[in-house]
C-alpha positions as CSV (number, residue, x, y, z in Angstrom):
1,X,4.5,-16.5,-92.3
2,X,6.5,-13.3,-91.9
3,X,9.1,-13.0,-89.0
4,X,9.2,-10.1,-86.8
5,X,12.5,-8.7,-85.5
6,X,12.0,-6.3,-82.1
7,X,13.2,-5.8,-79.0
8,X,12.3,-8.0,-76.1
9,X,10.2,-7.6,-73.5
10,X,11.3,-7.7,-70.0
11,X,8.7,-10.6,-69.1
12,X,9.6,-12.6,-72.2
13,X,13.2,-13.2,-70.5
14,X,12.2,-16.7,-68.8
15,X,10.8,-17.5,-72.5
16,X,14.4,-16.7,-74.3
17,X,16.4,-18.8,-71.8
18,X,14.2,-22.0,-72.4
19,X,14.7,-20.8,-76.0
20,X,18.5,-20.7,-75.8
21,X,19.2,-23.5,-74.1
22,X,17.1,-25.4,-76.2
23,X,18.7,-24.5,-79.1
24,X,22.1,-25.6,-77.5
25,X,20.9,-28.9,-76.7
26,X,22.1,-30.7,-79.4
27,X,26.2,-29.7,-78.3
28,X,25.3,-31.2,-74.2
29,X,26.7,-34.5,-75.9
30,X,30.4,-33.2,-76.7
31,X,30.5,-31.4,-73.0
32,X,31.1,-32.8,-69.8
33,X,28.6,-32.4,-67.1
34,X,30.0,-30.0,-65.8
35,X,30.8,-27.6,-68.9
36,X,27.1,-28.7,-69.7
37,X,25.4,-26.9,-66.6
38,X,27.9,-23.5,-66.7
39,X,26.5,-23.4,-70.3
40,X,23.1,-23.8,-69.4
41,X,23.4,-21.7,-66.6
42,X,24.9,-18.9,-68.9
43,X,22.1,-19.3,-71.2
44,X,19.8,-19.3,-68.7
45,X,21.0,-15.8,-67.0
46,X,19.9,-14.0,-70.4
47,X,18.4,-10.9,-68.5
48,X,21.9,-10.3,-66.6
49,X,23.6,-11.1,-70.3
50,X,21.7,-8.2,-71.8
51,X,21.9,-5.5,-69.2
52,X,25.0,-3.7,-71.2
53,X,23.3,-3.8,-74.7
54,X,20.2,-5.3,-76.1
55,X,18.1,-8.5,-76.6
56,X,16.7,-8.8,-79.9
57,X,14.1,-11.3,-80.2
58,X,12.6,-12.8,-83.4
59,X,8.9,-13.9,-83.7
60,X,6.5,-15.9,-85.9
61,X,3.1,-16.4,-85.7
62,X,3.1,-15.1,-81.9
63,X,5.8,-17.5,-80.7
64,X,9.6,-16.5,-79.8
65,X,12.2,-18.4,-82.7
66,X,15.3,-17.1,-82.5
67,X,16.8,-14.4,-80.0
68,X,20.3,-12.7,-80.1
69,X,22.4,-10.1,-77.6
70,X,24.0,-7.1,-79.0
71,X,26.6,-5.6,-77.0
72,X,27.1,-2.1,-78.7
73,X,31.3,-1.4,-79.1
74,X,32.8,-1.4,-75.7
75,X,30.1,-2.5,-74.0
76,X,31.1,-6.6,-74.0
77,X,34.3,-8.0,-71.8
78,X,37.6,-6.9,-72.8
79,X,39.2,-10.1,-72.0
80,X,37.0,-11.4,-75.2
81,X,36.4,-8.5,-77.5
82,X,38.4,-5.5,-78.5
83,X,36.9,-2.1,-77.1
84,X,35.8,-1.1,-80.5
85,X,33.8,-3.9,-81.8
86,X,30.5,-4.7,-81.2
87,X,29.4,-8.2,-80.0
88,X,25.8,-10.8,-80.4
89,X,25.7,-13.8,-78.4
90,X,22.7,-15.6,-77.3
């Protein structure tokens, strides 16, 4: 089946942060607790994440697989990215 790549909706945002933080699961093992619930809370505040750029979302056969964040060039924290790169995160 064929995977579509769009832009998310605003009511699919609940759906992406299940998503993500399913998809980190398998690291909650090599964190402590507490590194463990900032990283699920991070994943979980996807709609915040996304305000300076865009979430892309990938779907297959009507179900959400795979999401990403682009943050366009200077639109991600300088303290992590230069000013004229873009950045993706989840």
């Amino acid at each position: 089946m064929a995977v579509i790549i769009r832009n998310a909706l605003d009511q699919e945002f609940d759906e992406i942060a299940f998503l993500n933080v399913e998809a980190y699961r398998e690291y909650s093992h090599v964190l402590t607790l507490d590194n463990c619930e900032k990283m699920q809370t991070n994943l979980f505040n996807v709609a915040e994440i996304a305000k300076p750029g865009r979430s892309i979302v990938a779907e297959q056969n009507q179900a959400l697989v795979g999401s990403v964040v682009y943050h366009p060039p200077g639109a991600s924290s300088r303290s992590l990215f230069q000013p004229e790169r873009a950045s993706c995160g989840c």
